[in-house]
C-alpha positions in Angstrom: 82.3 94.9 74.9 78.6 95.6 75.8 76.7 98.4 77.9 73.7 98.4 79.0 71.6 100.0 81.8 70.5 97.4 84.4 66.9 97.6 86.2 68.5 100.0 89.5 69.3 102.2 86.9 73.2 101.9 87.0 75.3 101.3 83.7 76.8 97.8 83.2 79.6 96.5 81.4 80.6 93.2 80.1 83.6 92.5 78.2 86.1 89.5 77.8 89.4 89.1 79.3 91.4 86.8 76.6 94.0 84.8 78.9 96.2 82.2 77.4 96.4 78.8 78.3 99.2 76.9 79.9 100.9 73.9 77.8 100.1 71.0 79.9 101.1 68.5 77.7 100.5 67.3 74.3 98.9 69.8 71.9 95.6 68.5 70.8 93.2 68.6 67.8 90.9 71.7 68.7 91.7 73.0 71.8 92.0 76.6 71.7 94.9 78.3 72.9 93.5 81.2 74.2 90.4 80.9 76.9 87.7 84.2 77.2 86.7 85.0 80.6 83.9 87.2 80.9 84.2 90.9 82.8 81.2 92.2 84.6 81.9 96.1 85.8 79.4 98.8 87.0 79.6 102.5 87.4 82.9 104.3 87.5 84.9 101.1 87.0 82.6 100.8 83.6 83.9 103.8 82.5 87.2 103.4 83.3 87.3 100.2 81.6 85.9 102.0 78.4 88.2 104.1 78.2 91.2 101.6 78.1 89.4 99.3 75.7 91.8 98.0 73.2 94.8 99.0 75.7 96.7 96.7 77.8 95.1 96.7 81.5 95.7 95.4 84.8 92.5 94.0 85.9 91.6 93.6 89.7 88.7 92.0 91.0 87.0 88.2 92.4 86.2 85.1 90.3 82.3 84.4 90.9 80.3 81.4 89.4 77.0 82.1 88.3 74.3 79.2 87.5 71.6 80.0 85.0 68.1 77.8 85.1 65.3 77.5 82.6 62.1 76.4 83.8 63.4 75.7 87.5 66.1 73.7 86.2 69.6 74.1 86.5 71.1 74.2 83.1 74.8 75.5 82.9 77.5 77.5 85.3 79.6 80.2 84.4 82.6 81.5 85.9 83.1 85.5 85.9 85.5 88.2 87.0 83.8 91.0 89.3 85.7 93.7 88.5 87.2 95.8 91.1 89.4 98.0 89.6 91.2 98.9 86.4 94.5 100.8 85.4 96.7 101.2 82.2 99.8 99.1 81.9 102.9 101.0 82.2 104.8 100.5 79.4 108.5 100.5 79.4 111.7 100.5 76.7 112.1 96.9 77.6 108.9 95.9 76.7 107.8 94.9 72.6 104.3 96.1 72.5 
């Protein structure tokens, strides 16, 4: 997880949301089984999401792709999760973690 301040002055957080993959077939030679999704958050919602870290969290929020460019060239996309809001799983005596 990384803060930093971003030019309006507001705090900014971005973070990685590890989500496991489905098993749609075969398993093959070097795929990974879990796939990192990054988290942008600002202001209270950066906080909040601070607070929790290392907790299990309900994340709310919109996927967005971005597309980078060097030298007025397009050079790779990314797909991100806005984040909206964020709250502590409840836990219950049912449930192994």
């Amino acid at each position: 997880m990384r803060k930093r301040w971003t030019p309006d002055g507001s705090l900014s957080l971005i973070a990685e949301l590890l989500t496991t993959r489905p098993q749609l077939g075969p398993v093959r030679a070097g795929v990974q089984n879990q796939q990192p999704m990054p988290l942008r958050a600002t202001g209270e919602i950066c906080n909040r999401i601070s607070a929790l870290e290392d907790q299990h969290v309900i994340v709310e929020g919109c996927l967005r792709r971005r597309f980078y460019s060097r030298d007025g060239e397009p050079c790779w996309g990314q797909v991100e999760i806005w984040v909206d809001s964020c709250r502590l799983v409840e836990q219950t005596a049912e449930s192994p973690e």
